[in-house]
FIGU-839750 format. One line per 2 residues: their letters; for each residue x negated, y, z negated of C-alpha. Coordinates in steps of 0.02 Angstrom, whole numbers, always signed. Layout:
a	X/Y/Z; ...
END
This chain:
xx	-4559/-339/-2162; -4565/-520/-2233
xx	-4473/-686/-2162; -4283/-639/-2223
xx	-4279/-457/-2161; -4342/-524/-1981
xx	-4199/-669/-1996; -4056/-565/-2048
xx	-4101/-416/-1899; -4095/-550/-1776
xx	-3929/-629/-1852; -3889/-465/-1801
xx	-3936/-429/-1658; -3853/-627/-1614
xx	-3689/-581/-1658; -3704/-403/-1586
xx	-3770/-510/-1420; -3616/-645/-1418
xx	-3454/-481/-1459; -3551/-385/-1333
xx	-3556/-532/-1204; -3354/-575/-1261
xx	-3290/-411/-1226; -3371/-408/-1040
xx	-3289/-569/-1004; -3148/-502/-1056
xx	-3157/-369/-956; -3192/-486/-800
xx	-3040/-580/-872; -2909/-426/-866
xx	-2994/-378/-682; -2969/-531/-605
xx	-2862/-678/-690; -2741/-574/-774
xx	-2746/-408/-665; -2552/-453/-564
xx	-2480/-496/-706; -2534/-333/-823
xx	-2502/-221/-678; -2318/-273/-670
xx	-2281/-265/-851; -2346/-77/-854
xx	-2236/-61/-711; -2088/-140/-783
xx	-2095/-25/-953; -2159/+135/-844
xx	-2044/+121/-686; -1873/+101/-681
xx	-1730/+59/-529; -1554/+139/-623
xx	-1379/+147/-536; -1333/+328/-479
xx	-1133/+315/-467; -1047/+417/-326
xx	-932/+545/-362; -748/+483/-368
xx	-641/+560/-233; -504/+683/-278
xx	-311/+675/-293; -216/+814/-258
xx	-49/+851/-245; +87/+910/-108
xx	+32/+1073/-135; -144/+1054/-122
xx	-197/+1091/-314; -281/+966/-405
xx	-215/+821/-500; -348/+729/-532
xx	-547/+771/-503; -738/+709/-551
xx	-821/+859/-665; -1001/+817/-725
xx	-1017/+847/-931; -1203/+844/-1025
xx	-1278/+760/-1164; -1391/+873/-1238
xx	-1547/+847/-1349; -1689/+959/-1413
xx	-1869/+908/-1412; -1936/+1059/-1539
xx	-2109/+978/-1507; -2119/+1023/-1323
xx	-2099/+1204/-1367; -2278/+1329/-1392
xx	-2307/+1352/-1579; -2288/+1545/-1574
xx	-2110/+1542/-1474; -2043/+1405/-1599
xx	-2100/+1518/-1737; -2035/+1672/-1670
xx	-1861/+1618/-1581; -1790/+1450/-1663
xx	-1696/+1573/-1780; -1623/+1673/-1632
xx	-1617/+1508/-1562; -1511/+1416/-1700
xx	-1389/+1594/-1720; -1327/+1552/-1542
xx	-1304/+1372/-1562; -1206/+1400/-1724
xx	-1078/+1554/-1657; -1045/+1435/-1487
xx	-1029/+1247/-1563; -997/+1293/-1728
xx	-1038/+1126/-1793; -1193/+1179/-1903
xx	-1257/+1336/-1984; -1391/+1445/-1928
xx	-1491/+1405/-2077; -1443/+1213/-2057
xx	-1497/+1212/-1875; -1654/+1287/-1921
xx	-1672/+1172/-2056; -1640/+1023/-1953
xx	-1771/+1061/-1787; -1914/+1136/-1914
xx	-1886/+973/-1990; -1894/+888/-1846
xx	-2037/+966/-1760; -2153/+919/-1929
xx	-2097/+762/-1914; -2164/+726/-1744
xx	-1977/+692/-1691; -1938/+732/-1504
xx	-1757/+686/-1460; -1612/+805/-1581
xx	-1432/+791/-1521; -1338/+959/-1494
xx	-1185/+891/-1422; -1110/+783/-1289
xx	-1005/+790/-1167; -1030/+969/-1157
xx	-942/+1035/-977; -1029/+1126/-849
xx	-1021/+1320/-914; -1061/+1267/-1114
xx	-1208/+1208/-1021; -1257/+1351/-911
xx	-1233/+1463/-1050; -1338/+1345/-1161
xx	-1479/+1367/-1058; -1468/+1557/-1086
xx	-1512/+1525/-1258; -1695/+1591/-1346
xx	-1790/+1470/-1308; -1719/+1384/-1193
xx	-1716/+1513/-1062; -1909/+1492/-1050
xx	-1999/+1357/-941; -2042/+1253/-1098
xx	-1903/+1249/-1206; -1880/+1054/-1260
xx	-1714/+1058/-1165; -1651/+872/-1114
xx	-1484/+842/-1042; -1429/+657/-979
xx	-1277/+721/-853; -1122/+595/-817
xx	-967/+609/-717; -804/+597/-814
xx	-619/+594/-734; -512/+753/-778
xx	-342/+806/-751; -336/+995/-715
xx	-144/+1004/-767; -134/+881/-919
xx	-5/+738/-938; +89/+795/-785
xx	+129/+611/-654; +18/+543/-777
xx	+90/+358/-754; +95/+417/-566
xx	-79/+462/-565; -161/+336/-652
xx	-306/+290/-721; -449/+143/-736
xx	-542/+59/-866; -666/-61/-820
xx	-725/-78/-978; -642/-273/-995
xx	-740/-346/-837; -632/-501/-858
xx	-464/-405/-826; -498/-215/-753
xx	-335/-123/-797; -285/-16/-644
xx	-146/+92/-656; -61/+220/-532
xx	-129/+314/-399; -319/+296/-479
xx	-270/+87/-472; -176/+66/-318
xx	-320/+168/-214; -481/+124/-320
xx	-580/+86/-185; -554/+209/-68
xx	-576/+327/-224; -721/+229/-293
xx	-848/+257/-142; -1017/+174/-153
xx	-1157/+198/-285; -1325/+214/-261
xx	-1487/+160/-324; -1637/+284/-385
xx	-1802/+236/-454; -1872/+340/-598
xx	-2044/+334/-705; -2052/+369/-878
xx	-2173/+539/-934; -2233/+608/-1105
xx	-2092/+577/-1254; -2018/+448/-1165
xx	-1906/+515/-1043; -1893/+472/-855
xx	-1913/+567/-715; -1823/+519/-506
xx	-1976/+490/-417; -1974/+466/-212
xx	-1958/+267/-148; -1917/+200/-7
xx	-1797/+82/-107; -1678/+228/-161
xx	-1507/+217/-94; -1397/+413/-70
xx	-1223/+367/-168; -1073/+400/-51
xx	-939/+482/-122; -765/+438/-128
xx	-630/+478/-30; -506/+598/-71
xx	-317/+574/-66; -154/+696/-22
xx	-5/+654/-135; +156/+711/-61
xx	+200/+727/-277; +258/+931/-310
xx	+157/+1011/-453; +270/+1120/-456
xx	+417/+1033/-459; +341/+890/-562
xx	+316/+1012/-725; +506/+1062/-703
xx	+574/+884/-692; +459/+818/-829
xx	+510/+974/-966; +682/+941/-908
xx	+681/+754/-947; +602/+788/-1123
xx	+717/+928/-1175; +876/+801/-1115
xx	+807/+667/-1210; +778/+759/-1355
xx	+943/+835/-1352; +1006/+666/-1341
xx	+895/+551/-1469; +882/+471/-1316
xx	+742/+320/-1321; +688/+337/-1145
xx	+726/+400/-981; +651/+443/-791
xx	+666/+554/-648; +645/+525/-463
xx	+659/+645/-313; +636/+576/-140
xx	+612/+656/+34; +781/+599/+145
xx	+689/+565/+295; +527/+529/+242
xx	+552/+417/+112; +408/+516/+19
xx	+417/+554/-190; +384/+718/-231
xx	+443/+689/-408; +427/+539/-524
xx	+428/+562/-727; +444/+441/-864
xx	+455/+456/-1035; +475/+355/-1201
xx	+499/+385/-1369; +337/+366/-1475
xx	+378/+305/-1649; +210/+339/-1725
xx	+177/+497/-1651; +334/+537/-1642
xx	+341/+643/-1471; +389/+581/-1276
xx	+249/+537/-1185; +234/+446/-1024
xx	+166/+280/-1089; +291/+170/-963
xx	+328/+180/-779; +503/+167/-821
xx	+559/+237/-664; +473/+64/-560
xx	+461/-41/-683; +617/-46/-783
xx	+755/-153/-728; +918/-85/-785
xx	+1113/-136/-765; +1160/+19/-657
xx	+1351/+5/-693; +1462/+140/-609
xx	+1315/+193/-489; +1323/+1/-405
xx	+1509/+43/-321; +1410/+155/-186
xx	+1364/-33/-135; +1502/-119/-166
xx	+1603/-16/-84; +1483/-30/+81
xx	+1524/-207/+44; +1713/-180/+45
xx	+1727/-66/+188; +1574/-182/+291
xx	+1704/-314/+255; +1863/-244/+323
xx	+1864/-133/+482; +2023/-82/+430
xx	+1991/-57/+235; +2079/+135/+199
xx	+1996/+236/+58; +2194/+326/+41
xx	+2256/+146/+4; +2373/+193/-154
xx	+2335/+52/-279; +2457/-8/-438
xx	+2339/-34/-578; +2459/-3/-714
xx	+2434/+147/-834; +2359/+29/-976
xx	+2183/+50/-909; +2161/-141/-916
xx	+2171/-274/-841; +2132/-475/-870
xx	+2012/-571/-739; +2002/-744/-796
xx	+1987/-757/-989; +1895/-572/-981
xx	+1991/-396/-1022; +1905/-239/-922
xx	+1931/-75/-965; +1937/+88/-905
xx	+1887/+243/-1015; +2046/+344/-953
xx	+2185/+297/-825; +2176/+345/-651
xx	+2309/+429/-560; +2448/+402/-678
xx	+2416/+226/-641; +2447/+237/-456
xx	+2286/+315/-365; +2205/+312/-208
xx	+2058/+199/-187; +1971/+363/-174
xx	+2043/+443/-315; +1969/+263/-401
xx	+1770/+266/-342; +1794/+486/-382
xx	+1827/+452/-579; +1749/+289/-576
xx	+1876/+165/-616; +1798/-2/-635
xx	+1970/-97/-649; +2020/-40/-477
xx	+1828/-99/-394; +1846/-251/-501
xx	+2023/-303/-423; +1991/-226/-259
xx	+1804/-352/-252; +1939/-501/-311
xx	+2083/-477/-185; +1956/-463/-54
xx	+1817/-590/-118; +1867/-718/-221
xx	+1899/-849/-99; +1739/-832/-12
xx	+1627/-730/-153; +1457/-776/-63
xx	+1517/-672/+64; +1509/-516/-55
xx	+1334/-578/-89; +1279/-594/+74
xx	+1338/-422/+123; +1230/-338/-10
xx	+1100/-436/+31; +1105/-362/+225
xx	+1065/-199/+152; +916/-270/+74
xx	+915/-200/-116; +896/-348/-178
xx	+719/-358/-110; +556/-290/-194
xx	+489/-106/-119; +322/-168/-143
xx	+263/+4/-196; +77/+50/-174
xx	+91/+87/-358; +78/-83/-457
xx	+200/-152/-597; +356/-142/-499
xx	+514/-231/-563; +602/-359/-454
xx	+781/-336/-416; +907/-470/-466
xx	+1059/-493/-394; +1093/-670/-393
xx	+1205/-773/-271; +1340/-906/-317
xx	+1206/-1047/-318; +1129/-974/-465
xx	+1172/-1090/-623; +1237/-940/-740
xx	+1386/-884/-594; +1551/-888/-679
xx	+1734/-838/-628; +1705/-664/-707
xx	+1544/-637/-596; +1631/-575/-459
xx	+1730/-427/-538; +1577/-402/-653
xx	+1452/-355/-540; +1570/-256/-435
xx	+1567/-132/-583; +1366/-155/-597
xx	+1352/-290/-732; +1260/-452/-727
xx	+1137/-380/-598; +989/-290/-633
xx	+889/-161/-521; +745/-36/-542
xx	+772/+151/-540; +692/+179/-393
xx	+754/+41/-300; +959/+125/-342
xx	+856/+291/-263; +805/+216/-108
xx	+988/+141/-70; +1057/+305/-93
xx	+933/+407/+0; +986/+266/+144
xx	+1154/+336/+125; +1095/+507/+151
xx	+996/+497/+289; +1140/+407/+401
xx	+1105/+231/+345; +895/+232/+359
xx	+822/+151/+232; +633/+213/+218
xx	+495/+142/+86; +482/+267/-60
xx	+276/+327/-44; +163/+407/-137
xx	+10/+454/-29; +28/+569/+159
xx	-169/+562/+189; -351/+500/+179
xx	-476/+619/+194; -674/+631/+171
xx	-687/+826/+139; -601/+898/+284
xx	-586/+739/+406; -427/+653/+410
xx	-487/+473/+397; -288/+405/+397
xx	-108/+462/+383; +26/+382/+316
xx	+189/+381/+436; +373/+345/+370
xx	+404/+153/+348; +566/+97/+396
xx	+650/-50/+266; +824/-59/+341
xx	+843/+24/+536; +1029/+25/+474
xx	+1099/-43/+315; +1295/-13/+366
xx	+1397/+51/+539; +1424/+239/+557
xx	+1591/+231/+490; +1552/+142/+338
xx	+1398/+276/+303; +1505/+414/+325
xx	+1654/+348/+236; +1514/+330/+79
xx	+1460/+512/+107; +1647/+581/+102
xx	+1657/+476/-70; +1514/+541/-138
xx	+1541/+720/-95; +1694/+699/-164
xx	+1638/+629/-341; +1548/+814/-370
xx	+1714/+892/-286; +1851/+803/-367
xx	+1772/+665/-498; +1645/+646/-637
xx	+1526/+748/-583; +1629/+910/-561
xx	+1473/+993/-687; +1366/+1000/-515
xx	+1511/+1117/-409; +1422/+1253/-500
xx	+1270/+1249/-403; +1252/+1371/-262
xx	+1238/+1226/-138; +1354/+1069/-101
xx	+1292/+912/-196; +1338/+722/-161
xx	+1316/+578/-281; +1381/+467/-425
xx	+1388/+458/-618; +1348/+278/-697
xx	+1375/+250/-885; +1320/+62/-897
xx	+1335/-4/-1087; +1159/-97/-1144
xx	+1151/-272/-1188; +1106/-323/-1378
xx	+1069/-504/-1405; +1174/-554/-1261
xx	+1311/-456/-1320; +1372/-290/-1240
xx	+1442/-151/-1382; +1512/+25/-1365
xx	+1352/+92/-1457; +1206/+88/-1317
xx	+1219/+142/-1166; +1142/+183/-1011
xx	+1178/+354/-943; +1153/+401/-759
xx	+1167/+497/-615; +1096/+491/-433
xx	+1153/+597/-271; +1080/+715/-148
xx	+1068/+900/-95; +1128/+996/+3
xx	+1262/+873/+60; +1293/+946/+202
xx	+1090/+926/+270; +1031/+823/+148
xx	+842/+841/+114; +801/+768/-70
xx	+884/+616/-152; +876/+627/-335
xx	+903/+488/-493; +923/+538/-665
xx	+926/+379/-785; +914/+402/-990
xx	+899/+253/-1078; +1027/+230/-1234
xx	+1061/+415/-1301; +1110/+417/-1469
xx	+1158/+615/-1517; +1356/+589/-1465
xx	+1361/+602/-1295; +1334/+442/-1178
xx	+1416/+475/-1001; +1301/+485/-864
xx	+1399/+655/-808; +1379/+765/-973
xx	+1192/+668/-1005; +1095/+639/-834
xx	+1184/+780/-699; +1131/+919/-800
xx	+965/+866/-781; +988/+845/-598
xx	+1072/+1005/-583; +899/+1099/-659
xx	+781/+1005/-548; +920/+1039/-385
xx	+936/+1221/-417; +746/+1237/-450
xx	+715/+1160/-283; +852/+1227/-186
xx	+784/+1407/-214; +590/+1366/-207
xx	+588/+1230/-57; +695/+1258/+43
xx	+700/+1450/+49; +869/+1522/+11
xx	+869/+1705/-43; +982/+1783/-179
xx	+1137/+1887/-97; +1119/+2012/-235
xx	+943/+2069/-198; +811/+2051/-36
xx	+701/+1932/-134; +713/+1744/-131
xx	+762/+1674/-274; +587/+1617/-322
xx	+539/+1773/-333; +561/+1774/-532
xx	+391/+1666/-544; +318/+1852/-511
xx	+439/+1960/-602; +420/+1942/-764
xx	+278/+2087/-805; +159/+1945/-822
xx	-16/+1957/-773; -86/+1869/-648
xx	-207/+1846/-510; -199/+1950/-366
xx	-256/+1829/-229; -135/+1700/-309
xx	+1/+1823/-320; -28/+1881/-125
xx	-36/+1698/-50; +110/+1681/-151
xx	+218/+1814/-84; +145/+1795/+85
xx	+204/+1596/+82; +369/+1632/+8
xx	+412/+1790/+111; +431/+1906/-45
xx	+395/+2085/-18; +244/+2155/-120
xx	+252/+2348/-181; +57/+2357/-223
xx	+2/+2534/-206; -189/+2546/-222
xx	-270/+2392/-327; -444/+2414/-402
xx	-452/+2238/-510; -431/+2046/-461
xx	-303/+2051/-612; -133/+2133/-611
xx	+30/+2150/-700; +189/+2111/-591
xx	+355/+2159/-597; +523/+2171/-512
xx	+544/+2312/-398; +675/+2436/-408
xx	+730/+2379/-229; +671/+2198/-219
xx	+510/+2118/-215; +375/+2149/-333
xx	+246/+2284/-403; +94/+2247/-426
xx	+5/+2379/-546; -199/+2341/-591
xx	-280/+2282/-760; -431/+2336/-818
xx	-525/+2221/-943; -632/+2282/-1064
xx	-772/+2160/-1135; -720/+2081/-1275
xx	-579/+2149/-1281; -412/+2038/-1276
xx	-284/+2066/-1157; -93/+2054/-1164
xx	-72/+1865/-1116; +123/+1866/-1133
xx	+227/+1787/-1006; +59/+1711/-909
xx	+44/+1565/-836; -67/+1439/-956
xx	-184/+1386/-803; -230/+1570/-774
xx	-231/+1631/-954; -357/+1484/-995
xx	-472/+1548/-841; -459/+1708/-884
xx	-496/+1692/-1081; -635/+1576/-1033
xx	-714/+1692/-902; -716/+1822/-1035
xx	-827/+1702/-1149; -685/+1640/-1271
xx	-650/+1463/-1322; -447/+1423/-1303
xx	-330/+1289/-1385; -149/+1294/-1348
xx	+27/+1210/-1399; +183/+1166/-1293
xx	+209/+1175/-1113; +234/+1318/-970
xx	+197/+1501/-1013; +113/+1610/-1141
xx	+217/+1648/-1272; +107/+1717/-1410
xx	-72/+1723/-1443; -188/+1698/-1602
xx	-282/+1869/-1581; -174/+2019/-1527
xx	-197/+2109/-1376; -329/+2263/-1405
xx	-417/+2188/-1534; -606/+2170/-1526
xx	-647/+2004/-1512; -861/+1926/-1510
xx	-881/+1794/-1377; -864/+1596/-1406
xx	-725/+1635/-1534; -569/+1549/-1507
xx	-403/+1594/-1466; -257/+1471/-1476
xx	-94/+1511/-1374; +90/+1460/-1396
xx	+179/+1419/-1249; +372/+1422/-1228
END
């Protein structure tokens, strides 16, 4: 070896020496210096703390059925390189053929395509779906494949809000969106109770594994979420999807552009019933966008001289309802420079001051509010103001409209005030606030707070209750209340609303037809159509208000556009709540819900019966399902129904809630159209039928 070859082996060897040397001091380095700080980045990108949100409690309704409730849904994804080589080889096809018949978004071949693709890729994380609910996803996992220990399944679960019966109190119920953290928008029940609802999240640590996922790993720093609370409406499912498909067919009917519905408990100032609907110009339907029924503040016309009369009689001790009055048989008459009208003449021009508030003469509440008034007109004010409708509810449910009713210090009083808003003009009030004066009359002169919500409670435990809530102890004497009940009574009887002396129970209550102002000017075009009273009149137990904003299809009075809605609702009520049987038969009246050879659930049909007193004619039962029908001497039969698998069943004349369990039980997807019961179905009854097909149902 000469000189060179001996200096380049130890240049070598040098530079072998000095990387060798380098890298232990590095080592030292990472052990000691820079150890902490290492350490706590691995744990940063391997260890996680994430929020775990608590369920959201529950609404339900009067009857105890859900309105509103927390369901978890999944996003799924497939890791196809987590799976053995021989089972991906052998299943994926068997796989990808279940897949395709149940989301029926790809292909078999494409689904094949797209994880054999995947898995020679080296991919790991293929969306199937999201949001998938809870029995897509137990059926998913009964897949080839993914039935085995290592099938590549991932699911990420979340907790989404659902309403089991649709759009019904859908302004009532609610919702939030936190999504704008500058301004939350909280709306309804969900709003006006989001924290009790809320509950408390908690706090889970998790590690990441193989492919990138994370697993919940024990810590002393996790935190168990606590659910939310639930709540007890006192709103009527029931009663709700009767009011609500009466308010759309009325407005229909009527090209109407809005309208609402409230029904109150007398004594207990509870709502059972609160629907609102306006007209949709791009979509061209009703929906319940507004809380018109809180937050709308109307002129109520005609329905206001329920409180000016109080006024009038609260005024006079001796003011006499059979006080003949000589209005003329023009059906006007001048107050200052202003001409009122009546839309017919009264008496022949000489009526009582009854036969005036029966047909609604505004003349004779216009002169009656002058003669008695017009010196001292403050005094009128003040009087209304004792009642207190001129003050806010302050409703649990936000967005309420403030009454105005202004006093002769306001800077827009005229001469014509006075006789004006005798009639309802120049004063504004909400629906519900007109509601709650009546209901006072009603109940004797108590006027309660209108609520929404009777209870609290964490699963069974009552955590609080909600009593009645007393606004006015009394808003008029005895005399005057009763005076105002014989008028009302006598509006149905004698007046305006005679359309409502057809129901099988006495009614009490007043028309209003209240003409809209455009630009500041009133016209004989829009309108505002309403009606508000109570039943039965004799032991009153629900107040109701019917207003329909501006009908345009002919008709306009408040007695041929707003009673007949109140009449449905009434009659629906009369013979469900409160239990008054049929004289032709030995069945209640309700008893039709079960008579219509409709199937139906035989525990549903039995607590049914059982609740309602209607007599059951079952015979021996050997299914959970059964067809029902009127007996031959009252009551109902019950007769079995066998299912076959997939086979379809006769779904005429069901109820959508059960048909849509039942079809879904059976392993068919369902769509549907319209509202209330089965009227035809997409797939007849007998034919065969493969599971995760889907059958779409028209409803009357």
């Amino acid at each position: 070896m000469n000189f060179g070859d001996v200096w380049r082996v130890l240049l070598i060897y040098v530079i072998m020496l000095v990387v060798g040397v380098a890298v232990v001091i590095k080592i030292v380095v990472i052990q000691t210096v820079d150890r902490e700080e290492l350490l706590e980045s691995a744990r940063k990108a391997d260890i996680r703390m994430v929020k775990v949100p608590a369920v959201r409690g529950n609404i339900f309704s009067k009857n105890g059925t859900l309105l509103a409730t927390t369901i978890p849904v999944f996003d799924v994804y497939f890791d196809p390189v987590a799976v053995p080589e021989e089972r991906f080889n052998n299943e994926i096809g068997a796989l990808s053929d279940s897949l395709a018949r149940m989301l029926k978004d790809n292909t078999k071949s494409q689904y094949i395509n797209k994880f054999t693709k995947a898995r020679n890729n080296n991919k790991r994380y293929i969306r199937i779906a999201r949001k998938m609910k809870m029995d897509e996803y137990e059926r998913l996992k009964t897949f080839p494949i993914f039935r085995e220990r290592q099938n590549g399944l991932i699911s990420e679960k979340q907790l989404i809000r659902e309403r089991p019966y649709g759009d019904i109190a859908m302004r009532v119920i609610g919702y939030v969106n936190l999504n704008d953290t500058l301004k939350p928008v909280k709306v309804g029940l969900e709003g006006a109770y989001d924290t009790c609802l809320s509950g408390r999240d908690g706090m889970q640590m998790r590690r990441r594994i193989n492919g990138g996922r994370f697993i919940d790993v024990p810590s002393s720093t996790n935190v168990t979420p606590r659910n939310g609370k639930d709540i007890y409406t006192s709103i009527d499912a029931k009663i709700q999807d009767v009011a609500e498909e009466s308010l759309r067919r009325c407005l229909d009917e009527n090209k109407a552009q809005q309208g609402c519905v409230i029904m109150m408990d007398v004594k207990s100032g509870f709502i059972e019933v609160m629907a609102s609907l306006r007209y949709n110009e791009k979509k061209k339907k009703y929906e319940e966008s507004y809380n018109f029924a809180i937050a709308e503040n109307v002129e109520p016309g005609s329905t206001f001289k329920a409180i000016t009369m109080t006024a009038l009689l609260e005024n006079d001790p001796h003011f006499n309802v059979d006080r003949v009055l000589n209005l003329g048989n023009t059906g006007k008459m001048k107050f200052h420079n202003r001409i009122m009208t009546d839309s017919h003449v009264v008496g022949e021009g000489h009526p009582t001051i009854k036969q005036c508030f029966w047909e609604s003469s505004n003349i004779a509440f216009a002169y009656l509010t002058t003669e008695a008034f017009e010196s001292n007109p403050q005094r009128f004010i003040d009087l209304i103001y004792k009642t207190k409708i001129n003050e806010p509810l302050n409703l649990d449910i936000k967005g309420e409209g403030k009454p105005y009713i202004k006093s002769t210090s306001s800077k827009i009083w005229s001469k014509v005030s006075l006789p004006w808003m005798s009639i309802g003009y120049e004063l504004t009030v909400t629906p519900i606030t007109l509601l709650t004066y009546y209901n006072a009359i009603a109940n004797n002169g108590r006027m309660v707070k209108p609520q929404f919500v009777k209870e609290i409670r964490r699963g069974n435990e009552v955590i609080k209750t909600f009593d009645t809530i007393v606004i006015n102890e009394k808003i008029a004497s005895d005399r005057t209340i009763k005076t105002l009940q014989s008028l009302l009574r006598g509006v149905v009887e004698n007046g305006t609303a005679k359309l409502l002396n057809k129901c099988a129970f006495p009614v009490a209550g007043k028309t209003g037809t209240a003409q809209i102002a455009q630009n500041g000017n009133y016209n004989k075009k829009n309108y505002t159509a309403s009606f508000v009273g109570y039943f039965p009149a004799d032991d009153p137990k629900y107040t109701c208000i019917v207003v329909i904003s501006n009908p345009m299809g002919g008709k306009y009075y408040g007695a041929s556009v707003s009673a007949p809605v109140f009449k449905e609702i009434a009659e629906k009520v009369y013979a469900t709540e409160l239990g008054i049987t049929d004289e032709k038969s030995s069945y209640p009246a309700n008893a039709d819900k079960y008579t219509r050879a409709s199937m139906a659930y035989y525990e549903d049909v039995d607590d049914y019966c059982t609740m309602e007193g209607v007599r059951m004619v079952d015979g021996e039962l050997s299914s959970e399902w059964v067809r029902v029908s009127q007996s031959v001497n009252g009551g109902v039969t019950m007769q079995s129904v066998e299912l076959v698998e997939e086979v379809m069943p006769d779904l005429t004349g069901m109820n959508v809630m059960d048909a849509v369990y039942l079809l879904e039980t059976m392993g068919w997807k369902v769509e549907f159209s319209g509202r209330g019961v089965v009227e035809s179905q997409s797939v007849k009854a007998g034919t065969n039928l493969e599971k995760g097909k889907t059958v779409v149902l028209k409803l009357k």
